[in-house]
C-alpha positions as CSV (number, residue, x, y, z in Angstrom):
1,X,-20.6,-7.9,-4.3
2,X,-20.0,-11.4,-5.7
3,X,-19.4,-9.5,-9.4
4,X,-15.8,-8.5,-7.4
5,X,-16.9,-4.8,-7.8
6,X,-15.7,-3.6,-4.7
7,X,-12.8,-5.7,-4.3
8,X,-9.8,-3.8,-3.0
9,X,-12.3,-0.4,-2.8
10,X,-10.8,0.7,0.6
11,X,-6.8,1.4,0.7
12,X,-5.3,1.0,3.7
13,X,-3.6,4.4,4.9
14,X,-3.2,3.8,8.7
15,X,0.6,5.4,8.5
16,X,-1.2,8.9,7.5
17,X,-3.8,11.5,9.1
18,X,-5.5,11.4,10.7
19,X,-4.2,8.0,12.4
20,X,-0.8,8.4,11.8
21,X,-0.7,5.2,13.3
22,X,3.1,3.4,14.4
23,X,4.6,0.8,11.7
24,X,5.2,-1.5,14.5
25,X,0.6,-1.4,15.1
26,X,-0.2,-0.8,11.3
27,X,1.4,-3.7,9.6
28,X,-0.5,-6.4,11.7
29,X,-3.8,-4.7,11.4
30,X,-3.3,-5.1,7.7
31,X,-2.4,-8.9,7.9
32,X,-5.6,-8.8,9.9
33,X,-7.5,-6.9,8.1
34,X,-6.4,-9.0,4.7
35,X,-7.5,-12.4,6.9
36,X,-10.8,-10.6,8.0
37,X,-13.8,-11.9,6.4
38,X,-14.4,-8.3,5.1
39,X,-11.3,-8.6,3.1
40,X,-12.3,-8.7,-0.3
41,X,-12.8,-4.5,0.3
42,X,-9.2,-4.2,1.9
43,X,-6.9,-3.0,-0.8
44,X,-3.4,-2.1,-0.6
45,X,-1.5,-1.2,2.2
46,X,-0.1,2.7,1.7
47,X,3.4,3.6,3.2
48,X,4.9,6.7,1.9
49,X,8.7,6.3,-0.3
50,X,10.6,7.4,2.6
51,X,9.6,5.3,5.0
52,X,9.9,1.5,2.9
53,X,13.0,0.6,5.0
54,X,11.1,0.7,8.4
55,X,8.6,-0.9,6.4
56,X,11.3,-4.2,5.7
57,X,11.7,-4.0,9.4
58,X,8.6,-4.8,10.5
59,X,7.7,-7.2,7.8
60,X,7.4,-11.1,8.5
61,X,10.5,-13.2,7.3
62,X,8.7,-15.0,4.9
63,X,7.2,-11.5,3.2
64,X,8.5,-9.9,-0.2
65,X,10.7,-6.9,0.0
66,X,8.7,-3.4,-0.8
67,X,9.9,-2.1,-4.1
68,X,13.5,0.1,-3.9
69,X,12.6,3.8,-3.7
70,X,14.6,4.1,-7.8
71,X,12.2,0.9,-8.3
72,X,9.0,3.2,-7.6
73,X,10.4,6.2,-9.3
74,X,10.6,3.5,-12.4
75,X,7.5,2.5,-12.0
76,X,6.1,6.4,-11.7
77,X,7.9,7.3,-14.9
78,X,6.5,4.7,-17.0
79,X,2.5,5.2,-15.7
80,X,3.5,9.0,-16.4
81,X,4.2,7.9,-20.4
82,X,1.3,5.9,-20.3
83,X,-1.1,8.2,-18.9
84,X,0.3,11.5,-19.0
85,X,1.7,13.5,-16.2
86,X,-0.3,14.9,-13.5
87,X,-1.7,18.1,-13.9
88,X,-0.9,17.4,-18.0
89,X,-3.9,19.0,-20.5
């Protein structure tokens, strides 16, 4: 594991099934998780589009802002070019 190899293997999805678990509970076990000493495997922490302003509210003061839902649909669009759509042959 010291190659970095499995860093940031295991996305954090607490928000969907089967947990479905509460902002307010999920964004601390993240911070936790991320301070853990297993946290070279944590990767990112998943919240759907719809759900980025409840993500603001439960982030600490001194946290950046999730990306703007337009900003993610930017984002989308561009990775489409570069890698072709889903589903694309």
């Amino acid at each position: 594991m010291s190659d970095g190899s499995l860093a940031g293997m295991l996305d954090d999805a607490a928000l969907f099934p089967p947990e479905n678990a509460p902002m307010v509970t999920a964004v601390p076990a993240h911070r936790k998780h991320r301070a853990s000493w297993y946290a070279l495997l944590v990767g990112p922490f998943l919240v759907p589009a719809a759900r980025l302003d409840e993500l603001t509210a439960h982030l600490p003061a001194d946290s950046d802002p999730p990306p703007k839902p337009e900003e993610l649909e930017r984002r989308i669009a561009l990775l489409e070019q570069l890698l072709g759509s889903p589903g694309a042959t």
